[in-house]
C-alpha positions in Angstrom: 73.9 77.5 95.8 74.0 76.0 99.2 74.2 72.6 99.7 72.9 69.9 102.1 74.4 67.3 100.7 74.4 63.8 103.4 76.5 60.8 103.1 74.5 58.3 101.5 77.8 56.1 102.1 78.6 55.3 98.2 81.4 57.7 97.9 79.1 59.8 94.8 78.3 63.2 95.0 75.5 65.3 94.5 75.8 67.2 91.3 74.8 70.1 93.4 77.5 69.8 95.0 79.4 70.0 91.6 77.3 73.3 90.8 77.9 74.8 93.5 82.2 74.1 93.7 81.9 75.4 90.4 80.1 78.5 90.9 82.4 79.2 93.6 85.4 78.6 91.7 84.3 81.1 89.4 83.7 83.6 92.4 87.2 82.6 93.4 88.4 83.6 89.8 86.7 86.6 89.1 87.4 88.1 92.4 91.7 87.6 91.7 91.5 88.9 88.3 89.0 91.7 89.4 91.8 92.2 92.0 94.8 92.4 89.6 93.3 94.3 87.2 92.6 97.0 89.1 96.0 96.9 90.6 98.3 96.1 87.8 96.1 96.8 85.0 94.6 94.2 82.1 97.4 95.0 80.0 99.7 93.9 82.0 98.2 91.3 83.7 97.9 87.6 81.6 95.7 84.8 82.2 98.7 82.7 83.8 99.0 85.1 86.3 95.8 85.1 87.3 95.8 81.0 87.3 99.1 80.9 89.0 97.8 83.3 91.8 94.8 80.9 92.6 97.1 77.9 92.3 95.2 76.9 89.0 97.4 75.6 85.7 96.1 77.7 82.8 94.2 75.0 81.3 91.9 74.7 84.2 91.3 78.2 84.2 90.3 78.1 80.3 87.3 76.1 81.5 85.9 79.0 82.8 86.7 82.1 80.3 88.0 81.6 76.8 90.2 84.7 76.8 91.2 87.7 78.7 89.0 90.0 76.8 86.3 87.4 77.8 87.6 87.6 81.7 87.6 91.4 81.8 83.9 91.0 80.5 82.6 89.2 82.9 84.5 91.3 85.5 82.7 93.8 84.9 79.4 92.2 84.1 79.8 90.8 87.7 80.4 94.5 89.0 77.1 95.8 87.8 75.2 92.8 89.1 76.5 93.7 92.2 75.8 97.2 91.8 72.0 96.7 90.8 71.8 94.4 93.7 72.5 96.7 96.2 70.2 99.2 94.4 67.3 96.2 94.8 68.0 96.1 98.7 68.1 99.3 99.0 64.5 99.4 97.2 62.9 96.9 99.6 64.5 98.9 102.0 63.5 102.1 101.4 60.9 104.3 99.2 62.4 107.8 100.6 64.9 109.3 98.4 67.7 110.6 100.8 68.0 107.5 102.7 68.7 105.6 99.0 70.9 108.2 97.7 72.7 107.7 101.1 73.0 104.2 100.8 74.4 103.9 97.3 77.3 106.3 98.1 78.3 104.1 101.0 78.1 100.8 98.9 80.7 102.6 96.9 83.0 103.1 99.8 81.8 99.4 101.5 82.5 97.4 98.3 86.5 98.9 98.9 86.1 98.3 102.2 84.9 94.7 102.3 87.6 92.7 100.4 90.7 93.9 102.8 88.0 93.1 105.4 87.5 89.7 103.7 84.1 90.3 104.3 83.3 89.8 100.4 85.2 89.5 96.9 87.1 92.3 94.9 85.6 93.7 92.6 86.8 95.2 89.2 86.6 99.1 88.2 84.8 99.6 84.7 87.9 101.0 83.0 88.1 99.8 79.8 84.7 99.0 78.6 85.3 101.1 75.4 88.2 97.9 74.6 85.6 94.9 75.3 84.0 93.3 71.9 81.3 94.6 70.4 78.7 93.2 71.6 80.2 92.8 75.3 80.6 96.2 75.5 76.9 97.3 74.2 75.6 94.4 77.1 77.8 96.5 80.0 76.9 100.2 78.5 73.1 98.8 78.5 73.7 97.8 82.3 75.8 100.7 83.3 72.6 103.0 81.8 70.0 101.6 83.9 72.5 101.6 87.4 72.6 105.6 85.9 68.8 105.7 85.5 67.6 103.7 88.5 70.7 106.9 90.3 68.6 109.6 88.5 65.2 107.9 89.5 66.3 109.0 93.2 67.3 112.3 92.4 64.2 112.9 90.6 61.9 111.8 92.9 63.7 113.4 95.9 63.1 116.8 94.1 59.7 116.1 93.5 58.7 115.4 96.9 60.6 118.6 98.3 63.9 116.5 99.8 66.2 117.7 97.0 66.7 121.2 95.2 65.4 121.5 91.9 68.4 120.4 90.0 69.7 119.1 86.3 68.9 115.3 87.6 71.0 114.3 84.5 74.1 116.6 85.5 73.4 115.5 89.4 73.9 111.6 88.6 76.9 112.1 86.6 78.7 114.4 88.8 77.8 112.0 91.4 78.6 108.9 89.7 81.8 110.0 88.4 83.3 110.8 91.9 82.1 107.3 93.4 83.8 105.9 90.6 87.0 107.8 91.2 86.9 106.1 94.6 89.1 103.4 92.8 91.9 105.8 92.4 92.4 107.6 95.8 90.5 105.3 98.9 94.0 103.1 99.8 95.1 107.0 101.2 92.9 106.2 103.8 93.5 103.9 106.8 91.0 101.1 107.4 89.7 102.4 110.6 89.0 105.7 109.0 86.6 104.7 106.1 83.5 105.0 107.5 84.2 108.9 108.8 85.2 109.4 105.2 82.2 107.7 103.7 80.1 110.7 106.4 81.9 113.5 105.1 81.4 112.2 100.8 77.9 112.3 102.5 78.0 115.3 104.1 79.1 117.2 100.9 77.8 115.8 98.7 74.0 116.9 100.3 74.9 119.8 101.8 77.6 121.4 99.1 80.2 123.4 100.3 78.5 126.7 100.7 78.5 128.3 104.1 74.8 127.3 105.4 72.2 130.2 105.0 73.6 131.1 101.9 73.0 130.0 98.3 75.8 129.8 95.8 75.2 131.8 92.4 77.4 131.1 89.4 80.2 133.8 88.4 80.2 135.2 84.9 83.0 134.4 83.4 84.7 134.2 80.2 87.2 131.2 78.9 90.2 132.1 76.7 92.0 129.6 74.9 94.4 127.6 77.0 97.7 126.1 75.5 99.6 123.6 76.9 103.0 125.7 76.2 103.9 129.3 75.2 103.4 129.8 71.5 107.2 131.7 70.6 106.2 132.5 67.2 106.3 130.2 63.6 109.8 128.6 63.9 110.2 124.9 62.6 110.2 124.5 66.4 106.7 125.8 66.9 105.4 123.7 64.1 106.8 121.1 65.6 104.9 121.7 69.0 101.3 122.2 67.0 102.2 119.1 65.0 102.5 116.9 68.7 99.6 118.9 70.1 97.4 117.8 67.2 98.8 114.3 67.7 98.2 114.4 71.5 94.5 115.9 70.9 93.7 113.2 67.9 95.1 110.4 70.4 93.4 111.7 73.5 90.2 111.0 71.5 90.7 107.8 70.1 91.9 106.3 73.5 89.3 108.3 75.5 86.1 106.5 72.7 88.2 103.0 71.8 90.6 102.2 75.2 93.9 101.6 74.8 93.7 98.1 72.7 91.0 99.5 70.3 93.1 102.7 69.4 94.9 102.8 66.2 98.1 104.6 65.8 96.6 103.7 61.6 93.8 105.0 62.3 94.9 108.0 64.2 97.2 109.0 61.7 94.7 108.6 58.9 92.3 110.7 60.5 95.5 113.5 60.7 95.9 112.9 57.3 99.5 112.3 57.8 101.6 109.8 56.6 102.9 106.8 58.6 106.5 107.9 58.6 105.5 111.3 59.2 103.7 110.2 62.6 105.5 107.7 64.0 108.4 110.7 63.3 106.9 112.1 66.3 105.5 108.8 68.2 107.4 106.1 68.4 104.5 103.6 70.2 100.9 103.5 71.3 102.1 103.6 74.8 104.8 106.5 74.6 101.2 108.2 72.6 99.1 107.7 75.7 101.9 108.9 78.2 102.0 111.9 76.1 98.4 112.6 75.9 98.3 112.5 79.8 101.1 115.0 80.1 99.7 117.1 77.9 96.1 117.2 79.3 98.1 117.3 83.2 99.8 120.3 81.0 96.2 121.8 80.4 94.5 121.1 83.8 97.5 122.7 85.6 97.6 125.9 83.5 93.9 126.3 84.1 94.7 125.7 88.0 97.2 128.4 88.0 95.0 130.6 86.4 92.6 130.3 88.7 95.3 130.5 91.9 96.4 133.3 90.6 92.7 135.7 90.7 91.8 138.0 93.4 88.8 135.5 94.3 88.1 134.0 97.4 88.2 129.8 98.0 85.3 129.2 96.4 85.7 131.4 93.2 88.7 129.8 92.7 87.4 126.0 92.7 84.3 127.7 90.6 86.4 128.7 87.6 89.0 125.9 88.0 86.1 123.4 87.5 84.4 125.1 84.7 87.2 125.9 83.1 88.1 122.4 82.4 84.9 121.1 81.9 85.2 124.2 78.6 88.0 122.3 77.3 86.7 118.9 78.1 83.9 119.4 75.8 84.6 122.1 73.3 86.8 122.2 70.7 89.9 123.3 73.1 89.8 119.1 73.9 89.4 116.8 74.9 91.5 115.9 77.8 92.3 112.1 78.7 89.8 110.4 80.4 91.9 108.2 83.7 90.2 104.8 82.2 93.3 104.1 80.5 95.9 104.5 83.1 96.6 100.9 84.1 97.6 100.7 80.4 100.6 102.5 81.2 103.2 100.2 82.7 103.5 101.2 86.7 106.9 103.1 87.2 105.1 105.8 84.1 102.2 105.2 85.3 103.0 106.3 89.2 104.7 109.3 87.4 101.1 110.1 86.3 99.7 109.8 89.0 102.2 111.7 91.7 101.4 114.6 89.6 97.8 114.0 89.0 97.8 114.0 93.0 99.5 117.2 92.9 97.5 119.0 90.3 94.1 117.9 92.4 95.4 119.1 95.7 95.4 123.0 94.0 91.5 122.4 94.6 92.1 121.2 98.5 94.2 124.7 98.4 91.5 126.8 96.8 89.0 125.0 99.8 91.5 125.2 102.9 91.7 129.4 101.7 87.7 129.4 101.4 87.4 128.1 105.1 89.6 130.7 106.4 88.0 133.6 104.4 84.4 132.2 105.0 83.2 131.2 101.2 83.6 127.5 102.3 82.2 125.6 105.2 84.1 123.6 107.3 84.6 120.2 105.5 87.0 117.5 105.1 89.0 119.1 101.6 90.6 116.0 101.4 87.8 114.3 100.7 86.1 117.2 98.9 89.1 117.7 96.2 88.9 113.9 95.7 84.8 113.9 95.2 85.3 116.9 92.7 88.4 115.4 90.8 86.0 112.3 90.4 83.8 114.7 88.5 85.7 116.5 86.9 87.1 113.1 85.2 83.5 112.4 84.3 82.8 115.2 83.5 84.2 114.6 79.2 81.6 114.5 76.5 78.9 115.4 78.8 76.4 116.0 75.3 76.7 112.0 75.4 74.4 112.2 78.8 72.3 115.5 78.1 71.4 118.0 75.8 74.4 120.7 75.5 73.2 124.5 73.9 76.1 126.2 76.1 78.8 124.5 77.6 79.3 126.9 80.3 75.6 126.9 81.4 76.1 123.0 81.4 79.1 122.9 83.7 77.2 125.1 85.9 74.4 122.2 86.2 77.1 120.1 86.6 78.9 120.7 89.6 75.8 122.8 91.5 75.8 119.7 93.2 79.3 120.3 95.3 78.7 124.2 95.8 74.6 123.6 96.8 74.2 120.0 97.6 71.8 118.3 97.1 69.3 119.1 99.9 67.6 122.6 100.2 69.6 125.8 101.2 67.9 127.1 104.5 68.3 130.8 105.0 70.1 131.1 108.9 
């Protein structure tokens, strides 16, 4: 609240005043922890180091948040006020569906802008929601819904009045959600001055897909066999062994993926194995070395299925077709699930950039698959960089999907899914 405060000349001062330092304060403090959880992760960052970073003792900062769980709560709280506040501008704004759709994707890409720019305050990625409290976490999921619905609302109206294709609104917003979200992961590549031709091209995609113009992109048939995450060699103790830690990894990829990292259970997980405590912790020695494993193993199954698909006949675009729904099968079948990236500020950072070097590495096979489709014609020419990071946003999303929408065939559902990066969103106009 702004004040205009004048100096009556006794020294006392306006409570306000006292409001409003305090308000600010707390601005000041969600804003630093926002920024350090995002960059080192909640685990690892403590309430001291937040205080210490703002010059505040600890005790001070207690006045405003109780405890870190409390902290990361109304980080993210804070987050989806924002969000739904630029969704109400945009609203006053604007009735037509194109221009709101447009201006939501580049409040994603201005709200990572605007802190280096110090022209506003950091603000934290929704990571770890599954961790928070109870009945924290039912408050965000109930905001996070309506920021979905009010996303869908566009879409929907959009292809009502013609603007948009006739698409699975449902599928639409959570393709499109999850790559604004991956944003957070993948925007410091890009220089400052080069953020705004970025945020065109995410624009440019994203309503015009990646279809040559004049032509309409029709779904391959294709079949999905079982993908392991290493060469069975037979029924040696060895092999046991391996299906023993697969089962481990899968069981612990599900836990972390539904509870975050502090509300998994290596109890619980080995409870639900039916195994014995000595028996797992045989295996796994700590939640964390769990977690590291459950991200190699799913960067194990996300690479196999991109060599797969590198390795077919197809042209550029056939090749990003099947990689995508070939993960999105495993992601929601039995085959899965793989680990969702929520979770990887968990890991401590020199395992963590491990992680993430060959994350980086596995995505770019997509950027390959789109760099061939330009030169044999399937693709259009588009940034890839910015078109393998929109569809690895996705494709992170992209778990669980019967959570969001009615699933009777997975396949026919990851086709919904990612229409919206081969088609766009606007109408295909024969040449």
């Amino acid at each position: 609240m702004a004040s205009n405060k004048q100096d009556s000349g006794t020294g006392a001062s306006s409570p306000f005043d006292r409001t409003a330092q305090h308000d600010a304060k707390r601005v000041a403090i969600l804003s630093q922890a926002a920024k350090l959880f995002n960059s080192k992760g909640s685990r690892a960052t403590t309430l001291k180091d937040i205080a210490e970073s703002l010059g505040l003792t600890k005790t001070s900062l207690y006045y405003y948040v109780k405890t870190k769980e409390d902290l990361i709560y109304q980080c993210y709280m804070a987050a989806l006020d924002h969000h739904h506040a630029v969704l109400d501008t945009i609203d006053e704004q604007t009735q037509d569906p194109v221009e709101q759709v447009s201006q939501f994707i580049r409040h994603y890409f201005d709200a990572w802008l605007a802190p280096i720019e110090g022209r506003d305050v950091h603000r934290a990625a929704l990571l770890e929601i599954a961790s928070l409290k109870q009945d924290h976490r039912e408050r965000i999921e109930a905001s996070y819904i309506e920021m979905f619905k009010r996303l869908r609302g566009y879409i929907r109206s959009g292809s009502t009045s013609g603007q948009f294709r006739e698409v699975d609104a449902i599928s639409a917003t959570r393709a499109l959600i999850g790559s604004m979200e991956w944003v957070f992961y993948w925007l410091h590549l890009v220089p400052e001055g080069q953020m705004h031709s970025v945020a065109d091209e995410a624009l440019n995609i994203i309503f015009n897909g990646l279809c040559p113009a004049g032509d309409t992109f029709e779904p391959a048939e294709l079949s999905f066999e079982r993908v392991e995450s290493a060469a069975a060699q037979g029924f040696n103790r060895a092999e046991r062994n391996r299906m023993k830690q697969e089962a481990f990894f899968k069981t612990g990829t599900r836990f972390f993926n539904r509870a975050g990292f502090d509300g998994a259970s290596l109890d619980d997980i080995a409870e639900h194995l039916n195994v014995s405590k000595g028996a797992f912790y045989y295996h796994i020695k700590n939640k964390e070395d769990l977690l590291y494993s459950c991200y190699s193993y799913s960067l194990d199954i996300t690479e196999a299925i991109y060599e797969e698909a590198g390795s077919s006949d197809s042209d550029g675009l056939r090749k990003t077709e099947r990689a995508c729904r070939g993960i999105f099968h495993v992601q929601n079948s039995d085959q899965g699930p793989l680990i969702r990236y929520n979770t990887i500020t968990s890991i401590p950072r020199q395992r963590r950039q491990a992680l993430l070097e060959r994350t980086d590495a596995s995505n770019r096979r997509f950027g390959d698959f789109l760099r061939q489709g330009i030169t044999d014609g399937s693709v259009r020419a588009v940034n890839t960089d910015t078109a393998q990071f929109l569809i690895a946003g996705a494709v992170n999303a992209a778990m669980d999907i019967s959570l969001w929408r009615r699933v009777d065939d997975i396949d026919a559902a990851a086709i919904d899914y990612f229409d919206l990066f081969f088609n766009g969103l606007t109408p295909r106009t024969p040449l």
